[in-house]
Structure formats: structure tokens, C-alpha cells
N, C-alpha and C positions, 0 to 999 in steps of 0.2 A: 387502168384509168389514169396515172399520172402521167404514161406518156401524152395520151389524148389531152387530157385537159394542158399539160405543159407546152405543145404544138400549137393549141389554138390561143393559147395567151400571149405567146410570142408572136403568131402571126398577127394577130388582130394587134397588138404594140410595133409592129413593122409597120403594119399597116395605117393607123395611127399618125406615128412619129414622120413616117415617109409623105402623109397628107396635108402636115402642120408646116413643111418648108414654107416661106416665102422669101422674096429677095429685098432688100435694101437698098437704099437707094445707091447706094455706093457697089452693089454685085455683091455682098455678103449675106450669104443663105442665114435667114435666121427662122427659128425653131414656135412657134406660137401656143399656147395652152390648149389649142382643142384643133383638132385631126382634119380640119376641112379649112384651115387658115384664115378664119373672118376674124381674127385680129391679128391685126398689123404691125405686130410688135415682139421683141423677145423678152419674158419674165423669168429672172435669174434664177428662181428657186423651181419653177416648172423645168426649165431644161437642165437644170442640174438631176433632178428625179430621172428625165429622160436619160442621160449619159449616163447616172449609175445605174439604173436596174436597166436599162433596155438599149446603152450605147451600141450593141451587134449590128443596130441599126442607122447610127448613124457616125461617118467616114472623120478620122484625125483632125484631117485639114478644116471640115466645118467646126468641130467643137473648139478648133482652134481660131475661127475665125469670128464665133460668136464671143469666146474669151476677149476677142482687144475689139471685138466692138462693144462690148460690155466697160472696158477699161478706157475705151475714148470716150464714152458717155456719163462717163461720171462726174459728181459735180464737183464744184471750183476748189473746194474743202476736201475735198477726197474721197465725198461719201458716195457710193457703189450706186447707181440706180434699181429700183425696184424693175422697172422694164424701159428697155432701149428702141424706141420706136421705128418703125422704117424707114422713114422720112428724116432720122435723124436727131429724133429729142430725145432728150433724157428726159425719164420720171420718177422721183426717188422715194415716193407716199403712192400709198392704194389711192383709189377713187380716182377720177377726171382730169386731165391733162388739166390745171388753172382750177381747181378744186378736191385739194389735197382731203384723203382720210387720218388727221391727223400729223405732226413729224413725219419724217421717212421713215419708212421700215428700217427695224431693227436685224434684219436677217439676210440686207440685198450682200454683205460682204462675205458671212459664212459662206452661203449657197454657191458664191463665185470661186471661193476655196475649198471647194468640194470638187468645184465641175475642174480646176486645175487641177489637183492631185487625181481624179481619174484617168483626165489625160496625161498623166506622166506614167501611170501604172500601164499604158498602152504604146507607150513610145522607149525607143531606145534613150538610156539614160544621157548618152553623150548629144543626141539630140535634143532631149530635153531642156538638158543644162540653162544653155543660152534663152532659151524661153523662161527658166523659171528667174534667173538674172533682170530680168527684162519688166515682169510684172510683178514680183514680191514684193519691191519699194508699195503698188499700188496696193496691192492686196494687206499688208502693214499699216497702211496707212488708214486702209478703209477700218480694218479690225479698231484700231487705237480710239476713232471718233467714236466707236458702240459705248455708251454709260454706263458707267458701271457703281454699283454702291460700294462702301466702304469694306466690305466683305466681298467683294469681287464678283460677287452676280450681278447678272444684266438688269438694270433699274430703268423704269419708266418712272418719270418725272409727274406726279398727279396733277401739276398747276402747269404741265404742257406736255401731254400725252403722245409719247411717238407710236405710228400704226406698229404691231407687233409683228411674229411670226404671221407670214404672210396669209395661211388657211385659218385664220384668225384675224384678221385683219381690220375688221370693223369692228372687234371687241374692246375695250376699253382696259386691259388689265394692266394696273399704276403698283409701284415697287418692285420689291425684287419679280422676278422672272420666272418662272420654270422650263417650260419647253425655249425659250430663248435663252436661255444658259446654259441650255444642253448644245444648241448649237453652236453657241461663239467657245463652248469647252471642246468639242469635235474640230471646229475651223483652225483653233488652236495645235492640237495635237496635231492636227495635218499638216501644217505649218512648220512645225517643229519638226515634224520627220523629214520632209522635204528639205528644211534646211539644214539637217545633219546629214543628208544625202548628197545634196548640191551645192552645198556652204553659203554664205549671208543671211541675209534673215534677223532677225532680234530674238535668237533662240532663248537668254533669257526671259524675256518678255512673254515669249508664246508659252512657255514652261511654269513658271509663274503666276501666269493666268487662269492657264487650265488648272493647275495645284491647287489655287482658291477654290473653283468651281467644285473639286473635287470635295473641298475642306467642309465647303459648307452649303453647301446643297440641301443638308437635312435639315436648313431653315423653312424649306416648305413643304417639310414633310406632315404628311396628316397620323401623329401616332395612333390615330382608333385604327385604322386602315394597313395603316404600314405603306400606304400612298402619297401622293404627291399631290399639293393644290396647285395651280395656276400661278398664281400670284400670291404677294402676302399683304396688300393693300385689294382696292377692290377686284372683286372673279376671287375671290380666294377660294374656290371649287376645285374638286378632284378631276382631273385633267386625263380625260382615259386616252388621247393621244400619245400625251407626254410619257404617260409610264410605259406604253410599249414602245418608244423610242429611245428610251434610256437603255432597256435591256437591250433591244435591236442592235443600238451603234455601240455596244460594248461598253456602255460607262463603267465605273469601276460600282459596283455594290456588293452590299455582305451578301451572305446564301442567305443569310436570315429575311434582308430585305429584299432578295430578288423571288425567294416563297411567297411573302406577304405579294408582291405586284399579281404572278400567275396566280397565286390562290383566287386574286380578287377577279384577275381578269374573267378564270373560269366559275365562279361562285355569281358573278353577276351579270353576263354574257348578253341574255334576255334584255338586259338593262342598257344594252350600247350597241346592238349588232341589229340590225334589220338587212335582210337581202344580202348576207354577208357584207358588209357596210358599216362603216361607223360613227356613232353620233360623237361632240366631242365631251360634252358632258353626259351624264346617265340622266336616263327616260325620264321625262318628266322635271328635266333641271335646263333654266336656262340662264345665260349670262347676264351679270348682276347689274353690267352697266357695261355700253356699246359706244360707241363712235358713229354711228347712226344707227338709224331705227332697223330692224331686222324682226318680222315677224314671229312670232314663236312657232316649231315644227319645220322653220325654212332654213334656208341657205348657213350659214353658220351659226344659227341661234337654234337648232333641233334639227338639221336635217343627218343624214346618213350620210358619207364618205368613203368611198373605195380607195382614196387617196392612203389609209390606213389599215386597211385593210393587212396589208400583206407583213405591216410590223404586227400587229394581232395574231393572223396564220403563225410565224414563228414562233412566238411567246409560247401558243397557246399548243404549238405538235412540240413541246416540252414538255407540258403539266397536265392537258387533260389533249392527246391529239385526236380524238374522234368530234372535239370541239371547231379543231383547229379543219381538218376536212371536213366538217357541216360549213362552216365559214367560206371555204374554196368553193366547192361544189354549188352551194347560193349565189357566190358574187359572180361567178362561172355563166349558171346559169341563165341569174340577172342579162347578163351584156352580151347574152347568146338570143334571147329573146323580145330586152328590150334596146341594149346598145352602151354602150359607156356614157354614163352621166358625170359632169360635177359634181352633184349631190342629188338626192335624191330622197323620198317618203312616201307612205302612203297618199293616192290621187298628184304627188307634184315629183318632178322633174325639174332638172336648171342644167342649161350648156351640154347639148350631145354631143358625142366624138371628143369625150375628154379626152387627152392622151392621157397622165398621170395616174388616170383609175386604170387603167388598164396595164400601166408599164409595171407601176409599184403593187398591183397583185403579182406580175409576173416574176417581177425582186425576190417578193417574199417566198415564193413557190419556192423557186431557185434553191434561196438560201435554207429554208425550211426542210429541201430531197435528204440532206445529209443526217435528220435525222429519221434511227429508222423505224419506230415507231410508228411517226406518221405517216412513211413511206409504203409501209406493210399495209399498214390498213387504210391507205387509198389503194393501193393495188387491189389490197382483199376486196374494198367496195366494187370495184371493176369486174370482179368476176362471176 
């Protein structure tokens, strides 16, 4: 069963990624959030997912030339745009070109420092070089404007709220940070690798950073749970994204609190997975205060997300994997029947021909084969 299921998530992610091209006004291919291109635009943190779990599909030279269109569009201050239109604008907040969701995202510079260290993992280091010379001042620049509190987590300002982590984006959460200090801590360390690989950089600065994030993270820690809230002003809620992407991308945790995460993941499951899918709070919890109105059961206020999917698969072919394959096998079948959603619920659907649900279950699979637990017993289910 894992090579079938693993075939057809790659194809249907080629397939995908290969339908989201569109061109610029300038001749540069750029990559759009859903697989049939009716938006017109590239979003940083979408085609970063696409390059790292399902880049096979698409060629050097594009992610290289989404990269400096990404860095021509940024604005006058240095901050990274949220997405770079085709036509040429920059947008650096969710919501409506001229009616921003809030400040600008807090996540347009990570995701761009992700989608650069991929493409250096796939090029020759002497050709790199001069590329990473070229955009680090930017990417520097952009990390430095992200806020931060006095304890070095990422802070949303409550008396002027910036849109956050992007699949989140309408929600409202003011003070420290969680799932966005997980990634200006990841954008960091990459940063810092790169530049002890290719020299320049503010390798202090990027070491430092991360070192805080590491220091004190357990500011929003939930001790009933041994989880993690959202935020520590308002959404102060358990964040079942965040905790499997802390494990996912390697944060540093004790064994004591990487137990508490999978124990909870698999102890409450029923409570955040529908159709292999994930809600971002648990069933029945919705966000305490939004950036606009967002129905309860929809789109990020209760719906399901295959966008996470595939950090959950991992977690979960750890600590309980017959979990972790009911999860596959769901979200599988889901987008075998009904198709790759944005999000998705019982009777609703939103934006078909995601690319991201489909890439980042693929990720997950991926990285999940190595272990063999869950490997056996997808096979075993297979036969």
C-alpha cells in the first residue's frame, strides 16, 4: 500500500504544482495557491510548501526566479511581501489589494528563507555562493523588521495587530507568538547555516535569536497539557498545528515534552482530524477574536486542513502509527474522491485544486517511510 498511495500523491502534487504556473508580466513563471491558476499571484508561504515537500516538480531556475521576484516586490522598508502579483504589485497583509487584514504578515520573510535554503540544498555550492551574496542583505533585512518582545518571541502588538502566520491569517492573536516563533526560530537557524557555509550574514544576530526562541518558548506553554497556546494575550488556545510543527521541524524539546505533544496528539485525535484533516483548534473550540468575521465550522475558524496534515502523519507513525495510517489512508482517499480542498467539513468545501493539501500530505509521507513501524503496517494494511 505505501508504494500506491506514495505514487499517487506525488502524481496528483506534479500534477497540481505543474497547473498553478502562470507568467508575469515580466516572463517569470510564478507558482499560485491552487492547481488551475485563477489567482494571479505568487504567495510566499504557499510556494515555499511547494519547493520543500514537492520541489521534484518544479525546475532551479523557476524557484530562482520566483525568489528575486519575491525580493523586487518587497516594500520600501524591506518588508517581504505576503504575495507578489502578476501585474507587478506587491501585497504585504492578507485580505484585498487596498484593504489590508490587518499589518503585514508576520511570516512573508521566514517562508522566503526557507524557499532559499531549499534551493541551495539543490544547487552546487559554488554556484550558490553568488546567489546567497546577492539576497541575504534582503532576507536580513526583512527578518530584523519582524517584532519581537523583550524575551525574543515574535509579539503582535494588541493596539495594532499584524495578520499572522499566514493559515491563520484572519485570526486576531496579540502578544507573544507561538506557531510564528517557531518560524522566525527555523528562518533563523537557516540563516545561520547558510551563512557559516557561504560567509556574510549577521551570524551573531541569527544565533541569538534563535537561542532566545529556544530560551523561552515555554512562555506559552499550557502545563495541564504539556502543550502549547497560540498566543499569550488574546487565542490563548492550544494550537494543534503549532505542536506538530515544532516536532516536525526539529525544534529542540525535552523527551518529557516531546511525550506530552504525541501523547496528546494521539489521546485527542477524534478532536482535530476529520477526513484525515486538520482543524486548528480542537472540536468544538473557536478563535477567541479574528481580524474579520469567519463563521464558526468554516474556513479557519472550524474547518479541517490537509495543509497539516502530513506534520500530524509524522508525529503520530512515532507514538501511536496505526493512527498515523488511518490519517493517510482518509486524507488519500478524501482527494481520490472528492479532490484537494483548502479546507474543508462536513456539507462545505472552499478553493479546489489546492496545491498545499496535496504537496504537504506528500512531505509528510516522505519523511514519515523512515519510520518502520508505520511503514510495516501500511504495507501490512496493503495486503
Amino acid at each position: 500500500m505505501y508504494q500506491r498511495l506514495h505514487d499517487y500523491l506525488k502524481n496528483l502534487s506534479k500534477e497540481l504544482v505543474e497547473g498553478c504556473r502562470t507568467k508575469a508580466y515580466d516572463g517569470t513563471w510564478l507558482y499560485t495557491p491552487d492547481g488551475i491558476s485563477s489567482y494571479n499571484a505568487l504567495w510566499l508561504r504557499d510556494f515555499s510548501y511547494m519547493v520543500e515537500y514537492a520541489g521534484f516538480a518544479i525546475p532551479c531556475e523557476e524557484i530562482e526566479g520566483c525568489i528575486r521576484y519575491a525580493i523586487q516586490h518587497r516594500r520600501e522598508d524591506g518588508w517581504m511581501p505576503d504575495r507578489a502579483c502578476g501585474d507587478g504589485t506587491g501585497i504585504y497583509a492578507a485580505g484585498e489589494a487596498g484593504h489590508p487584514i490587518g499589518e503585514a504578515n508576520l511570516d512573508n520573510t521566514p517562508f522566503l528563507v526557507y524557499t532559499v535554503y531549499d534551493l541551495s540544498q539543490r544547487m552546487d555550492g559554488a554556484e550558490f555562493a553568488p546567489k546567497w551574496r546577492e539576497w541575504e542583505p534582503y532576507l536580513t533585512a526583512g527578518l530584523k523588521l519582524i517584532p519581537l518582545s523583550e524575551n525574543g518571541l515574535v509579539y503582535n502588538d494588541p493596539e495594532r495587530l499584524h495578520s499572522p502566520y499566514g493559515f491563520t491569517d484572519t485570526v486576531a492573536k496579540s502578544g507573544e507568538l507561538y506557531m510564528e516563533s517557531l518560524l522566525f526560530w527555523r528562518a533563523c537557524r537557516l540563516m545561520a547555516q547558510m551563512s557559516r557555509t557561504y560567509g556574510g550574514g549577521d551570524l551573531f544576530w541569527y544565533e541569538g535569536c534563535a537561542s532566545a526562541v529556544e530560551q523561552k518558548i515555554n512562555r506559552l506553554k499550557d502545563d495541564r497539557t504539556g502543550t502549547y497556546f497560540a498566543a499569550t494575550g488574546d487565542c490563548k488556545q492550544l494550537d494543534i498545528w503549532g505542536i506538530a510543527y515544532m516536532l516536525y521541524i526539529g525544534f529542540p524539546v525535552s523527551e518529557e515534552g516531546k511525550r506530552s505533544i504525541l501523547s496528546f496528539l494521539k489521546d485527542h485525535y477524534d478532536e482535530y482530524m476529520y477526513c484525515g484533516q486538520v482543524r486548528h483548534l480542537l472540536k468544538g473550540e473557536y478563535w477567541q477574536a479574528l481580524l474579520i468575521d469567519v463563521a464558526p465550522e468554516t474556513y479557519q475558524n472550524g474547518a479541517y486542513w490537509a495543509t497539516a496534515t502530513g506534520w500530524v502523519i509524522w508525529c503520530l507513525a512515532q507514538w501511536a502509527p496505526e493512527l498515523a495510517v488511518r490519517a493517510l489512508t482518509e486524507v488519500t482517499a478524501y482527494f481520490q474522491k472528492e479532490g484537494s480542498f483548502e479546507c474543508v467539513n462536513e456539507g462545505y468545501q472552499k478553493l479546489p485544486s489546492f496545491v498545499v493539501s496535496a504537496t504537504n500530505v506528500y512531505g509528510g509521507l516522505e519523511k514519515s517511510s523512515a519510520i518502520s513501524a508505520f511503514r510495516a503496517l501500511l504495507d501490512q494494511k496493503g495486503e
